[in-house]
C-alpha positions as CSV (number, residue, x, y, z in Angstrom):
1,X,19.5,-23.7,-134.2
2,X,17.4,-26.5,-136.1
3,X,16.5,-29.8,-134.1
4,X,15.3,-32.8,-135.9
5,X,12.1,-32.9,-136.1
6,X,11.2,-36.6,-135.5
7,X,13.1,-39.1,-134.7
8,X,15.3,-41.2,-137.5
9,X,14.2,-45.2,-137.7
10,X,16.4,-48.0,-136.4
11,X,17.5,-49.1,-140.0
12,X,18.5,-45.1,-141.7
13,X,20.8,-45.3,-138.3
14,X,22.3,-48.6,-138.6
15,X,23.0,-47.5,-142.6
16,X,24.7,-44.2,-141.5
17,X,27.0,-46.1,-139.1
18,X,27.5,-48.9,-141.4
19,X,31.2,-47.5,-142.1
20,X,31.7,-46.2,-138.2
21,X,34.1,-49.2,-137.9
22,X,37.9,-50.0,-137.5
23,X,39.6,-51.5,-139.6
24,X,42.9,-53.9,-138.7
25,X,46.1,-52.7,-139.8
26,X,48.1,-54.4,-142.6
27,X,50.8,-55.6,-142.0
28,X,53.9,-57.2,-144.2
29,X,56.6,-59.5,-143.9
30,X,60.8,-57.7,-143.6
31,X,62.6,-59.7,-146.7
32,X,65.1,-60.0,-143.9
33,X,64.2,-61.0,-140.7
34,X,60.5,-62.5,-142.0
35,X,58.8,-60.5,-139.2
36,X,55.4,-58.2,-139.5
37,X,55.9,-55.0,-140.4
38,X,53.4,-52.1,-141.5
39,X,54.3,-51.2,-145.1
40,X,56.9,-48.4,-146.1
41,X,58.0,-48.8,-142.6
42,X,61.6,-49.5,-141.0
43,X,61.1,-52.8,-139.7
44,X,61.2,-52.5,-135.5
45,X,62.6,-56.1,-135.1
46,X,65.8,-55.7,-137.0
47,X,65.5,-51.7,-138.3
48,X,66.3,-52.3,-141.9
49,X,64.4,-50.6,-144.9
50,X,64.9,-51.8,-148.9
51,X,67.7,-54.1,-148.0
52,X,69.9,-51.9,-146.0
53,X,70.2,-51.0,-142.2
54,X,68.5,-47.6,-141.3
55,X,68.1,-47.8,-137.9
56,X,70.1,-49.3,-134.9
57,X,68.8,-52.2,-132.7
58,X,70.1,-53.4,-129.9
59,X,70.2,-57.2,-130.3
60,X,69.1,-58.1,-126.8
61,X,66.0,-57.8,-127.5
């Protein structure tokens, strides 16, 4: 099995990991309750999706 032969410099690491990083979720607003929401998701806080009620919610939440 090959081994590296010397070691690889501070700098050729930090560009290898320079897209070892997490990114923060986007997020958009229900049209009808004005909450956060990921995209091309039912919205949690009221469970509607394109206008129209696709999942219950219990409102005492």
């Amino acid at each position: 099995m090959p081994n590296p032969k010397r070691r690889h410099s501070k700098a050729r690491t930090g560009k290898r990991r320079a897209h070892d990083f997490l990114t923060a979720q986007s997020l958009s607003e229900c049209p009808s309750c004005h909450e956060k929401k990921m995209p091309h998701r039912a919205c949690p806080k009221c469970g509607t999706y394109k206008g129209r009620e696709v999942v219950a919610v219990e409102k005492g939440r």
